[in-house]
PDB file of N, CA, C and O in Angstrom, chain B, residues numbered from 101:
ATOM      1  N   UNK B 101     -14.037  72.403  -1.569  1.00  0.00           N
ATOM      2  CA  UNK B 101     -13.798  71.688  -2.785  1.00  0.00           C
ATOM      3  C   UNK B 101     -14.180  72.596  -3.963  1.00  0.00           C
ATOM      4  O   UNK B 101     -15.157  73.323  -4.145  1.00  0.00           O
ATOM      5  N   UNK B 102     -12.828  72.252  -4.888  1.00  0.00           N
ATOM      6  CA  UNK B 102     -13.260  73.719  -6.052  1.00  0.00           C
ATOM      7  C   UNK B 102     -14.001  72.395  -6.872  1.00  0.00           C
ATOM      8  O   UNK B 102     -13.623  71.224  -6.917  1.00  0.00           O
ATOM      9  N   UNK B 103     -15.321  73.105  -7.562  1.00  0.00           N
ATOM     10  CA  UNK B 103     -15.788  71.961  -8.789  1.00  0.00           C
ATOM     11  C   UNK B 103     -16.001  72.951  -9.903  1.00  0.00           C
ATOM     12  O   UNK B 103     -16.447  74.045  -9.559  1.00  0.00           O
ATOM     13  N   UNK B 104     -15.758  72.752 -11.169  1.00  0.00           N
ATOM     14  CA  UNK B 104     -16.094  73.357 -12.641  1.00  0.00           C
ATOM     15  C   UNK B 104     -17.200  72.944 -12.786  1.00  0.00           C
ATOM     16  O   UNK B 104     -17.629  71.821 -12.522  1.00  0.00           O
ATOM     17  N   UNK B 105     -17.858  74.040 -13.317  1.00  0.00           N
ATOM     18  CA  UNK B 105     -19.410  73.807 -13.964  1.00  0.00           C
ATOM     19  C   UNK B 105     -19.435  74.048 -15.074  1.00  0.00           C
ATOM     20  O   UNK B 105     -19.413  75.267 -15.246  1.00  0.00           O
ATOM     21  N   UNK B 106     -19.495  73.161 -16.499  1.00  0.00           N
ATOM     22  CA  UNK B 106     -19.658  73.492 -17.718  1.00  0.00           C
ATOM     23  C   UNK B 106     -20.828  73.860 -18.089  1.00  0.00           C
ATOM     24  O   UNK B 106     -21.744  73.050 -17.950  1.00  0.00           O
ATOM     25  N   UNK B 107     -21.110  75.216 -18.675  1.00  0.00           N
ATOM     26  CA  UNK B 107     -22.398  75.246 -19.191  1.00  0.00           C
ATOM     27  C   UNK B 107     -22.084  74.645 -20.713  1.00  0.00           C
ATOM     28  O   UNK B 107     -20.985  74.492 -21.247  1.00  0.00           O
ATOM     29  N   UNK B 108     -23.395  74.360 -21.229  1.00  0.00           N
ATOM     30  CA  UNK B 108     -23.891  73.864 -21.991  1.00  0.00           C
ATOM     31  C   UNK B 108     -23.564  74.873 -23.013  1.00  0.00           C
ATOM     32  O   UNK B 108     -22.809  74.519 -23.919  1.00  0.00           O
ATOM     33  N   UNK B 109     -24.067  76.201 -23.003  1.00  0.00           N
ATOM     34  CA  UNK B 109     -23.994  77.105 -24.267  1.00  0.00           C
ATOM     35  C   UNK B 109     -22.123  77.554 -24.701  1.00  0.00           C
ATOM     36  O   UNK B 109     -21.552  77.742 -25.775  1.00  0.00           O
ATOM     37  N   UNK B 110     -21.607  77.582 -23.081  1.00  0.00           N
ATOM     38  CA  UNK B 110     -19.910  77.489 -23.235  1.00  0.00           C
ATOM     39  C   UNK B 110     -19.553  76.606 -24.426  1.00  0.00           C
ATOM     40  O   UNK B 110     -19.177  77.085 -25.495  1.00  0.00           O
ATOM     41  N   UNK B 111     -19.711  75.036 -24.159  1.00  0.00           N
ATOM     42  CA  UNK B 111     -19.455  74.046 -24.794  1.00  0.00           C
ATOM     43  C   UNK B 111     -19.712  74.197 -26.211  1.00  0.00           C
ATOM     44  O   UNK B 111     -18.773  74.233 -27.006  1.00  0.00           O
ATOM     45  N   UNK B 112     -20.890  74.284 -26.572  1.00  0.00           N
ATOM     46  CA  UNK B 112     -21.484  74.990 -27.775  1.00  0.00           C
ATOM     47  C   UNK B 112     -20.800  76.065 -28.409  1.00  0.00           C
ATOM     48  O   UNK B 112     -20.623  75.865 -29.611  1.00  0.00           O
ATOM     49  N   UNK B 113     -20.428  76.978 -28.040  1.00  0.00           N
ATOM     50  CA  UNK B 113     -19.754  77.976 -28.471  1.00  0.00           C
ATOM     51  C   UNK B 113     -18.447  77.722 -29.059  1.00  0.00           C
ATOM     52  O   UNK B 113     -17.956  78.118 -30.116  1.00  0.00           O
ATOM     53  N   UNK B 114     -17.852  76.735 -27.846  1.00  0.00           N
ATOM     54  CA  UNK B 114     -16.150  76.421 -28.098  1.00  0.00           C
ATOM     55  C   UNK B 114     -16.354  75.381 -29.146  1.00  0.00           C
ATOM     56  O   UNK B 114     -15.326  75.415 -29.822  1.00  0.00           O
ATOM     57  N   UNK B 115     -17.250  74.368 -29.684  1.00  0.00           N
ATOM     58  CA  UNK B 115     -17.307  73.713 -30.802  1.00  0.00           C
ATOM     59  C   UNK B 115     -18.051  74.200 -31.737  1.00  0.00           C
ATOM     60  O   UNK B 115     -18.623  73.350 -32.418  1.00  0.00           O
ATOM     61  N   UNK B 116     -18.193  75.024 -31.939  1.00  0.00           N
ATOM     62  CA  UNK B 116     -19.271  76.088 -32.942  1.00  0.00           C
ATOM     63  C   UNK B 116     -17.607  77.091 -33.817  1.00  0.00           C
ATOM     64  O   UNK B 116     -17.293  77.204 -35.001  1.00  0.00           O
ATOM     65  N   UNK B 117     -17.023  77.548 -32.697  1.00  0.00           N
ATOM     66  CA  UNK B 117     -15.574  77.860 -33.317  1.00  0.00           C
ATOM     67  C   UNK B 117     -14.322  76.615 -33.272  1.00  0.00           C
ATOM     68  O   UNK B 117     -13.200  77.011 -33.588  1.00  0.00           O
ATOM     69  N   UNK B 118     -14.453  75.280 -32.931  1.00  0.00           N
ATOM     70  CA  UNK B 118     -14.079  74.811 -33.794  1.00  0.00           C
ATOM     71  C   UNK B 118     -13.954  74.220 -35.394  1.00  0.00           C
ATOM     72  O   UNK B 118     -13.115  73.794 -36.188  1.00  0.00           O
ATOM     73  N   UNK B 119     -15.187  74.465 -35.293  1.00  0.00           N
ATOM     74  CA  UNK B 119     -15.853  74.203 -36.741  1.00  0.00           C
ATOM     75  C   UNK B 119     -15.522  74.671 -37.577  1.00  0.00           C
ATOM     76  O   UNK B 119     -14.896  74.266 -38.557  1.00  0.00           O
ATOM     77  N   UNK B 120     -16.068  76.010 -37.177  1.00  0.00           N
ATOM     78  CA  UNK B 120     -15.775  77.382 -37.871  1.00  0.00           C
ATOM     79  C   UNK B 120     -14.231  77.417 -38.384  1.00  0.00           C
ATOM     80  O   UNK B 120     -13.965  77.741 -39.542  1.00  0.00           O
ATOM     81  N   UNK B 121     -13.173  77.038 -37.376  1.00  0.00           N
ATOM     82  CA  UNK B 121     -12.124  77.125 -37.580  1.00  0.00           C
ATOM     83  C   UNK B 121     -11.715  75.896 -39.020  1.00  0.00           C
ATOM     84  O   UNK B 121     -10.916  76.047 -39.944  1.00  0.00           O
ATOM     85  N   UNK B 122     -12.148  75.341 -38.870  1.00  0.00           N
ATOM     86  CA  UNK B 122     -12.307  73.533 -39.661  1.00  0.00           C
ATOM     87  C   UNK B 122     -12.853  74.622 -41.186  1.00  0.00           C
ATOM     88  O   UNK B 122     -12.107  74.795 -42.151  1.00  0.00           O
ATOM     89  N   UNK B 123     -13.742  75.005 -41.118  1.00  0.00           N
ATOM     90  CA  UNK B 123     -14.178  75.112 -42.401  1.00  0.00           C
ATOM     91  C   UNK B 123     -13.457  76.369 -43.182  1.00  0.00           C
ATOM     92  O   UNK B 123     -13.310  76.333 -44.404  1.00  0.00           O
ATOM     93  N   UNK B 124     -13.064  77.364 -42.469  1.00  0.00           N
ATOM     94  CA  UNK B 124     -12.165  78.142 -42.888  1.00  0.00           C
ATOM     95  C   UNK B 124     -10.760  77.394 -43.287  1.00  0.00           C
ATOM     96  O   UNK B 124     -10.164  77.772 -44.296  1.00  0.00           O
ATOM     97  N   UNK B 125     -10.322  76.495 -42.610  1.00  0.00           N
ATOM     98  CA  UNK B 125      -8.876  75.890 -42.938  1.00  0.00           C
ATOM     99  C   UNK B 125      -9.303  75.066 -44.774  1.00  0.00           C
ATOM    100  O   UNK B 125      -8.746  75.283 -45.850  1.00  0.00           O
ATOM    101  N   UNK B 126     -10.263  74.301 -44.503  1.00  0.00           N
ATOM    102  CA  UNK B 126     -10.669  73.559 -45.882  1.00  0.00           C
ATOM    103  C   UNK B 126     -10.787  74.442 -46.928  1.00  0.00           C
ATOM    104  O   UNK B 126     -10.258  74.160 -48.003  1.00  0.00           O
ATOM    105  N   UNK B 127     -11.594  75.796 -46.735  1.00  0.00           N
ATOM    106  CA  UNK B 127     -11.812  76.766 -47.867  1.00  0.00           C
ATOM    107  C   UNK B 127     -10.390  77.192 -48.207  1.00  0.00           C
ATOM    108  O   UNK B 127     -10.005  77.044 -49.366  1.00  0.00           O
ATOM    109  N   UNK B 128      -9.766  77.590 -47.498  1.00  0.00           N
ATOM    110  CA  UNK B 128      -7.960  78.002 -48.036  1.00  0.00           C
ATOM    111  C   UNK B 128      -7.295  76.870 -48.606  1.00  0.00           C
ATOM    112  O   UNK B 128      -6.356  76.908 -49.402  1.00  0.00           O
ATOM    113  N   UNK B 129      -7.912  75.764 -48.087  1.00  0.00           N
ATOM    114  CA  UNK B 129      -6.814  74.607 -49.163  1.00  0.00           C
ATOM    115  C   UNK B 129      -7.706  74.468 -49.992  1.00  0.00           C
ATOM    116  O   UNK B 129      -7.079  74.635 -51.038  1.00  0.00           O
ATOM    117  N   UNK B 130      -9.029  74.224 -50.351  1.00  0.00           N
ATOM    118  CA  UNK B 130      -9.928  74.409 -51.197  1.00  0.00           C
ATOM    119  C   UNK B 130      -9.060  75.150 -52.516  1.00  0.00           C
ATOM    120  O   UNK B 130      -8.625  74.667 -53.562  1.00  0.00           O
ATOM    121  N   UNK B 131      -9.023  76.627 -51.920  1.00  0.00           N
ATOM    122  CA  UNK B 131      -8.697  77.816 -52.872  1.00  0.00           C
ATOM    123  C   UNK B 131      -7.363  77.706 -53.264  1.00  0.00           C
ATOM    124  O   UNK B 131      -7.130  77.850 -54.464  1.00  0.00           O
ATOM    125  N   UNK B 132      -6.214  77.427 -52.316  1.00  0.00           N
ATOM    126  CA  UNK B 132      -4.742  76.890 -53.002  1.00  0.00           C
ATOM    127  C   UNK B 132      -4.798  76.186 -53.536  1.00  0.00           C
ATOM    128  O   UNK B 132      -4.356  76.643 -54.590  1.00  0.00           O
ATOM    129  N   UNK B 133      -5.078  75.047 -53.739  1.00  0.00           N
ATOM    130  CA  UNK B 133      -5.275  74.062 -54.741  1.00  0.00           C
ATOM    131  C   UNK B 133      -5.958  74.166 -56.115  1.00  0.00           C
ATOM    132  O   UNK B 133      -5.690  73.331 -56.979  1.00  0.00           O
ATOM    133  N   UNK B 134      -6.861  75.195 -56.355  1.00  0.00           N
ATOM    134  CA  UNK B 134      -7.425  75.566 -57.369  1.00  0.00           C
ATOM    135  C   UNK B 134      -6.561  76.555 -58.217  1.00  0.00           C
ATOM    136  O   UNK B 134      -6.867  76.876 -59.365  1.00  0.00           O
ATOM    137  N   UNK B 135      -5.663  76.925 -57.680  1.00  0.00           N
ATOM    138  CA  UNK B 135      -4.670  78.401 -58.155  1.00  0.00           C
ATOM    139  C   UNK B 135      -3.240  77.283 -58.120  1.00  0.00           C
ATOM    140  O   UNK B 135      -2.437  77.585 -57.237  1.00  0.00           O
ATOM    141  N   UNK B 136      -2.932  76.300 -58.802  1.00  0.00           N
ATOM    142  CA  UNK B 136      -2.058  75.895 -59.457  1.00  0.00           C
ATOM    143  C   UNK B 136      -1.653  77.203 -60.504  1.00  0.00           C
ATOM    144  O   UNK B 136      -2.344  77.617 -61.434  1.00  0.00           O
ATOM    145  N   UNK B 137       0.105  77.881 -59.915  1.00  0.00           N
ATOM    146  CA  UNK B 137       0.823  78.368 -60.079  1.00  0.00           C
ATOM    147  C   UNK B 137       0.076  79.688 -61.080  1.00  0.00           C
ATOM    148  O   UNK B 137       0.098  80.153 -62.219  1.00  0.00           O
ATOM    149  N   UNK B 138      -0.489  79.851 -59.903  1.00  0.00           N
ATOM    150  CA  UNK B 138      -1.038  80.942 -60.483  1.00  0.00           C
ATOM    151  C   UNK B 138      -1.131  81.956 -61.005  1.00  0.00           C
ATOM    152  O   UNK B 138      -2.096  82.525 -61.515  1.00  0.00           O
ATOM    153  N   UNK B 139       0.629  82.412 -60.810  1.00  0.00           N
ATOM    154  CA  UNK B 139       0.641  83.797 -61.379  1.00  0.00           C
ATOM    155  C   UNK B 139       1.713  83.688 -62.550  1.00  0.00           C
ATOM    156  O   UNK B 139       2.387  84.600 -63.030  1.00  0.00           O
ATOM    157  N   UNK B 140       1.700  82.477 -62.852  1.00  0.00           N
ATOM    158  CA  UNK B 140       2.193  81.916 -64.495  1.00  0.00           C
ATOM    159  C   UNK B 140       1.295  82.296 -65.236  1.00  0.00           C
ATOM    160  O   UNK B 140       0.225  82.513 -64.668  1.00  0.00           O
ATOM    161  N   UNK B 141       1.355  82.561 -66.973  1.00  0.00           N
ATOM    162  CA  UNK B 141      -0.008  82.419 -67.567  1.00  0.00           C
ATOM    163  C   UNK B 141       0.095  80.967 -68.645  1.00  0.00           C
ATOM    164  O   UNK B 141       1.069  80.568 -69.282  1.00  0.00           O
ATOM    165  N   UNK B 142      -1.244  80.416 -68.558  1.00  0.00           N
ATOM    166  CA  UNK B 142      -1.631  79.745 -69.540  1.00  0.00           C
ATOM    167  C   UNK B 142      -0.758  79.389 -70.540  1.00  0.00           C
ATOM    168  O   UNK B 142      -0.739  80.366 -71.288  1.00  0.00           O
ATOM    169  N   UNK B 143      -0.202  78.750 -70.870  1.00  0.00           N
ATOM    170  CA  UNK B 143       0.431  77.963 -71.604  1.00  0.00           C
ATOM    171  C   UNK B 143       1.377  76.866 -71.892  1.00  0.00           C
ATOM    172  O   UNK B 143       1.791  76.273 -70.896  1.00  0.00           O
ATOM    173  N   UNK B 144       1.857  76.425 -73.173  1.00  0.00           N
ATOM    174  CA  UNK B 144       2.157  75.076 -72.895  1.00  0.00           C
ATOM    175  C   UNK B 144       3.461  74.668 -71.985  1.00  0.00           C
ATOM    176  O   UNK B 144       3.826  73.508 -72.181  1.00  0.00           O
ATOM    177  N   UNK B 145       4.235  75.411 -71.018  1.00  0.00           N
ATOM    178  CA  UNK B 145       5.363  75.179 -70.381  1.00  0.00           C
ATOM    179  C   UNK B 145       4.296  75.178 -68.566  1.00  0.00           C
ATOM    180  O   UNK B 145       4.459  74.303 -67.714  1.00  0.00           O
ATOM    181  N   UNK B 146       3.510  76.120 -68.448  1.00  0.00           N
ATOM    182  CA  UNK B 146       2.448  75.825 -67.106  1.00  0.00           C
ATOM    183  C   UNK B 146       2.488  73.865 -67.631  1.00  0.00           C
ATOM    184  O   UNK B 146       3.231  72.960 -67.253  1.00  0.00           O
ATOM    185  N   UNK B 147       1.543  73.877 -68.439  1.00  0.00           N
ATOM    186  CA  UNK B 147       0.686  72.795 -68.829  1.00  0.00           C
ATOM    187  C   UNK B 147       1.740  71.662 -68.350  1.00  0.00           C
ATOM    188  O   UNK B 147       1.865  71.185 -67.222  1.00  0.00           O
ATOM    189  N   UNK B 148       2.342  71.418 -69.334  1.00  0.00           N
ATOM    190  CA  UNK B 148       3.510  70.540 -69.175  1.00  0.00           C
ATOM    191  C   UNK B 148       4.216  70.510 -67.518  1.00  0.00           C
ATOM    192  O   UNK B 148       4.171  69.482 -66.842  1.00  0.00           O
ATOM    193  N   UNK B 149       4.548  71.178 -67.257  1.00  0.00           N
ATOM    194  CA  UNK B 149       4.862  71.556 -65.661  1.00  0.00           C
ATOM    195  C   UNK B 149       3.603  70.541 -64.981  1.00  0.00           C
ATOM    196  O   UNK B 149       3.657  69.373 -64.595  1.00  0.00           O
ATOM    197  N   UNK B 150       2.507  71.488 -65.018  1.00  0.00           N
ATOM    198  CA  UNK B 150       1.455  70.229 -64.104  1.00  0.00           C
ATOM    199  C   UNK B 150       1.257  68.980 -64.258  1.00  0.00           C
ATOM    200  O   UNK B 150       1.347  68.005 -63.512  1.00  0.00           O
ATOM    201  N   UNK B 151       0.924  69.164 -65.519  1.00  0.00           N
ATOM    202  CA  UNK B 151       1.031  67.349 -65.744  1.00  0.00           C
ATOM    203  C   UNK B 151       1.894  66.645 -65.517  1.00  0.00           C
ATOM    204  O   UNK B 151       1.496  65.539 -65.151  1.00  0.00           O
ATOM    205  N   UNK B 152       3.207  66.781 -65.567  1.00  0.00           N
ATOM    206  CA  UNK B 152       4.460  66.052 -64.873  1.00  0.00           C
ATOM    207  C   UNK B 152       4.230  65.500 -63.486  1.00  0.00           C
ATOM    208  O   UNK B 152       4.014  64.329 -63.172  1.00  0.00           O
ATOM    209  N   UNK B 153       4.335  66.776 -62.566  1.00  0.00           N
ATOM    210  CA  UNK B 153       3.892  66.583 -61.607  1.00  0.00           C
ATOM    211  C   UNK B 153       3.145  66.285 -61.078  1.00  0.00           C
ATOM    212  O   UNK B 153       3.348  65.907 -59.924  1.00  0.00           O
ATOM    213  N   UNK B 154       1.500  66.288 -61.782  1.00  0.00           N
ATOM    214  CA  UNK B 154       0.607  64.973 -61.749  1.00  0.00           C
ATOM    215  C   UNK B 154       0.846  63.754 -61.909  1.00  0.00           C
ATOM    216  O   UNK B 154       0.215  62.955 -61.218  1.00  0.00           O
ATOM    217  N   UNK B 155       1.732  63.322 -62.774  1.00  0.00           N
ATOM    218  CA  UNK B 155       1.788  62.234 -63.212  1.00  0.00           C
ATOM    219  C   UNK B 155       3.109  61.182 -62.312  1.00  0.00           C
ATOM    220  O   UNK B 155       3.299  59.967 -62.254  1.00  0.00           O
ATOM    221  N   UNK B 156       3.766  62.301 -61.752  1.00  0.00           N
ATOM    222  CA  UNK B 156       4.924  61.160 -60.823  1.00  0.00           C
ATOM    223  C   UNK B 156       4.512  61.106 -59.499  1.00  0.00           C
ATOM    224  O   UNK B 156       4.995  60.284 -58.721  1.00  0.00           O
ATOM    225  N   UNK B 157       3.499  62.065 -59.109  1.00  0.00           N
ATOM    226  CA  UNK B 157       2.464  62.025 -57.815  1.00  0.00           C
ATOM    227  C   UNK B 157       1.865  61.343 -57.382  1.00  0.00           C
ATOM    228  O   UNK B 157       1.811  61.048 -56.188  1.00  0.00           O
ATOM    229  N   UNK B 158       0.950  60.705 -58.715  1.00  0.00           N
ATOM    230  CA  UNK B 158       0.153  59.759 -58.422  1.00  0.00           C
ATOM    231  C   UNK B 158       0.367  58.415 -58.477  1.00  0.00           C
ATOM    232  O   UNK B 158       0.481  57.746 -59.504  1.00  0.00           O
ATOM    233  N   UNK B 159       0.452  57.802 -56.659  1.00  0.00           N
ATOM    234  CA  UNK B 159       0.532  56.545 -56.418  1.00  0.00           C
ATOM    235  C   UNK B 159      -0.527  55.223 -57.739  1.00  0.00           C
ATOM    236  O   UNK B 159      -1.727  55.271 -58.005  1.00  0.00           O
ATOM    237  N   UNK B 160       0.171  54.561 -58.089  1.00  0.00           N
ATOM    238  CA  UNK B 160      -0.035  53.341 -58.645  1.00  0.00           C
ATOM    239  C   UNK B 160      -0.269  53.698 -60.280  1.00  0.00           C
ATOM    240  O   UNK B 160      -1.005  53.021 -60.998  1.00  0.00           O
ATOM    241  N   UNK B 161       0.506  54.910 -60.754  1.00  0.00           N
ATOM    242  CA  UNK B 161       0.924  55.062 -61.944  1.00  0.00           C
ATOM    243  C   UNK B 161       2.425  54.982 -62.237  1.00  0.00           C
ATOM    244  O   UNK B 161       3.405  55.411 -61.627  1.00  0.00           O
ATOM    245  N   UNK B 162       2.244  54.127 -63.640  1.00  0.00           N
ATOM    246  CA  UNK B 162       3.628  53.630 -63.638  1.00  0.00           C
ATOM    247  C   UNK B 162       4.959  54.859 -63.668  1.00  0.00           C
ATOM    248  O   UNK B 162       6.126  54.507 -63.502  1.00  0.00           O
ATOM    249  N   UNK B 163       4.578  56.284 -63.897  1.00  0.00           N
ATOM    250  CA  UNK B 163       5.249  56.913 -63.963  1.00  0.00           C
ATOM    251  C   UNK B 163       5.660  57.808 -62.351  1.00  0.00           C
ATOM    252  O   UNK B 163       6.537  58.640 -62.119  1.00  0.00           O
ATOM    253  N   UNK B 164       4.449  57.111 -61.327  1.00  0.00           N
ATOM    254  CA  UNK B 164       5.201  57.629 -60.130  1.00  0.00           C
ATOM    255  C   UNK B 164       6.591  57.130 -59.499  1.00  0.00           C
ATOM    256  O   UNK B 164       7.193  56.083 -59.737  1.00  0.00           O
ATOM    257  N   UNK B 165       6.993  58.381 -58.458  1.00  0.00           N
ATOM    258  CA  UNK B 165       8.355  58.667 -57.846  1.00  0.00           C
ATOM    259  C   UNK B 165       7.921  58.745 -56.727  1.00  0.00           C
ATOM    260  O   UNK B 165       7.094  59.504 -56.223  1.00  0.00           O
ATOM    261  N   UNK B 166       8.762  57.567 -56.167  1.00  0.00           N
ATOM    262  CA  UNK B 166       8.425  57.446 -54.277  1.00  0.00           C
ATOM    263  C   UNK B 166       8.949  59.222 -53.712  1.00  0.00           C
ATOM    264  O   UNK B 166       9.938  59.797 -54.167  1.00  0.00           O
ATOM    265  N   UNK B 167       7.997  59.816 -52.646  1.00  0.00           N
ATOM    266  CA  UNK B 167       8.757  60.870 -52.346  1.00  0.00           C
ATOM    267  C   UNK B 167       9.884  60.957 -51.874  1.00  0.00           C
ATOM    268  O   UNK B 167      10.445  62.051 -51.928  1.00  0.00           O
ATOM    269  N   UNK B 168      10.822  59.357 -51.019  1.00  0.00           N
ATOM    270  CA  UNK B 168      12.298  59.869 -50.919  1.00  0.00           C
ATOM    271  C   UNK B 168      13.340  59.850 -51.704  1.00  0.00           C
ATOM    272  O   UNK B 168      14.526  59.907 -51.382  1.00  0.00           O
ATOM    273  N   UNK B 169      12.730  59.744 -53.056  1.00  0.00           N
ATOM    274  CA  UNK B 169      13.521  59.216 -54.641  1.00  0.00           C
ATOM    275  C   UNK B 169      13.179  61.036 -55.464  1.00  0.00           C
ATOM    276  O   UNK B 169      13.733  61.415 -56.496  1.00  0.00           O
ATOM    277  N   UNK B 170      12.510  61.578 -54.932  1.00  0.00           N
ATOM    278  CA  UNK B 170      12.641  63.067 -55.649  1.00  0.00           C
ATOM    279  C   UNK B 170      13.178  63.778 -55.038  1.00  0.00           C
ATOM    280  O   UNK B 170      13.218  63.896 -53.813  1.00  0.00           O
ATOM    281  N   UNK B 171      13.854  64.570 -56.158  1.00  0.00           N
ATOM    282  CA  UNK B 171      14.972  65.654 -56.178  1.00  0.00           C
ATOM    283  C   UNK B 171      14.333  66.907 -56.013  1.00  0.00           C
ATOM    284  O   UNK B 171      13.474  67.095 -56.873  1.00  0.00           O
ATOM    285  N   UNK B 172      14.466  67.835 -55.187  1.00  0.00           N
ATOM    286  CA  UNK B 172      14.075  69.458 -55.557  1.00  0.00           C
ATOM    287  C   UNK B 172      15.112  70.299 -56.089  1.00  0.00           C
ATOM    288  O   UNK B 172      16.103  70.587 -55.418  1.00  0.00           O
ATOM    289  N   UNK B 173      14.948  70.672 -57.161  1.00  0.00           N
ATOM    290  CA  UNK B 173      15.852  71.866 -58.053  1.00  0.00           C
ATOM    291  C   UNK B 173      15.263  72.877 -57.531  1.00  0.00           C
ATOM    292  O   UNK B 173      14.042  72.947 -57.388  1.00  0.00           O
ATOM    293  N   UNK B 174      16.341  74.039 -57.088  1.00  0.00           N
ATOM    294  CA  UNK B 174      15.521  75.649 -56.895  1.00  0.00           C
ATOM    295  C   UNK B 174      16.470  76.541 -58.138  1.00  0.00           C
ATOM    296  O   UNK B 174      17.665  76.306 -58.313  1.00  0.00           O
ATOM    297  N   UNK B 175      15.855  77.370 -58.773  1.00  0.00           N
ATOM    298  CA  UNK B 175      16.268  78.266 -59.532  1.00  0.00           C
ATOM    299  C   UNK B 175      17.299  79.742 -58.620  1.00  0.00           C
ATOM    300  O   UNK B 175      16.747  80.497 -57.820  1.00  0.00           O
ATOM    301  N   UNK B 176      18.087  79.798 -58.817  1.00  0.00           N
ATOM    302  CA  UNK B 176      18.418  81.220 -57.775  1.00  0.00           C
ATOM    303  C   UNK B 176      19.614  82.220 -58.634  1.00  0.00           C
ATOM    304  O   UNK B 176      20.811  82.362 -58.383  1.00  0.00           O
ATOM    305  N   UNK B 177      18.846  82.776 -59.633  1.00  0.00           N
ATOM    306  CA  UNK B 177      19.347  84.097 -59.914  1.00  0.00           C
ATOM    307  C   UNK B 177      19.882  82.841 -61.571  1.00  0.00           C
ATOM    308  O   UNK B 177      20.909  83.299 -62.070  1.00  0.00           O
ATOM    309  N   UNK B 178      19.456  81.723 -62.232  1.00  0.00           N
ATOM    310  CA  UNK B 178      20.159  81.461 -63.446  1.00  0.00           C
ATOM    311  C   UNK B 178      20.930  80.132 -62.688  1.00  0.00           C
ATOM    312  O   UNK B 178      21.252  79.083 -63.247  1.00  0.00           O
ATOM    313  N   UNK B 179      21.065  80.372 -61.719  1.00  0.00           N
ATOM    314  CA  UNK B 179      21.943  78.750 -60.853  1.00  0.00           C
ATOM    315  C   UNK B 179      21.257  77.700 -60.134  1.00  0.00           C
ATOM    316  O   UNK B 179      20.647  77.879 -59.080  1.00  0.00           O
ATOM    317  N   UNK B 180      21.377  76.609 -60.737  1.00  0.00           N
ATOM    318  CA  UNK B 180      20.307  75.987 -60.326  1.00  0.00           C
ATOM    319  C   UNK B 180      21.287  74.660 -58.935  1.00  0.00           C
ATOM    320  O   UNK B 180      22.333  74.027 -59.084  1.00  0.00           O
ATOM    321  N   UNK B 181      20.325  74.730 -57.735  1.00  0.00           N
ATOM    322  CA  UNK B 181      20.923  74.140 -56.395  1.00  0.00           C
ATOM    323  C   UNK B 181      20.051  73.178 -56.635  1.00  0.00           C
ATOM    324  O   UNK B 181      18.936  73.386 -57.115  1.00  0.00           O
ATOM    325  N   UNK B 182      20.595  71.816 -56.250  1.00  0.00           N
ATOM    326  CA  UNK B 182      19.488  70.766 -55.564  1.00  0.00           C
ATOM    327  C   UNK B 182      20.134  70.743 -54.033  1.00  0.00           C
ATOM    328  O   UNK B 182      21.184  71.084 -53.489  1.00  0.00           O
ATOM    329  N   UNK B 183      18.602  70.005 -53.596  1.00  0.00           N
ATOM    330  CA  UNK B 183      18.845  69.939 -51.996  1.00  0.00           C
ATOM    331  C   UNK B 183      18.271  68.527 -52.042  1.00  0.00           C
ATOM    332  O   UNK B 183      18.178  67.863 -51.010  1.00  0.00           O
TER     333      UNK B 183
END
């Protein structure tokens, strides 16, 4: 009869790098989320941009947009596609 023997410090280890893995994933969304369009600079067309999109985002403001009611525009070369 084959039997597995878990050690204790195994176990430990493999949830020690799950963690690890957990807290590295949070710090990168942490850090994307802080770098709203980031390599725009400062000013009032950024500004305006975020706040829009704050503002139709957020559930139980009168200015939100259910997500299957928004449109994505992509820019490509001056021509603008929706999908």
């Amino acid at each position: 009869m084959n039997t597995m023997r878990c050690n204790s410090g195994d176990a430990l280890r493999e949830v020690a790098g799950w963690v690890a893995l957990l807290v590295v994933c949070l710090l990168w969304a942490s850090a994307a989320a802080a770098q709203v369009l980031a390599s725009w600079n400062e000013g009032p067309a950024k500004a305006a941009i975020i706040r829009f999109v704050s503002e139709v985002t957020r559930q139980g403001a009168t200015t939100y947009v259910e997500p299957s009611e928004r449109i994505a525009v992509f820019d490509n070369d001056g021509t603008l596609w929706s999908e």
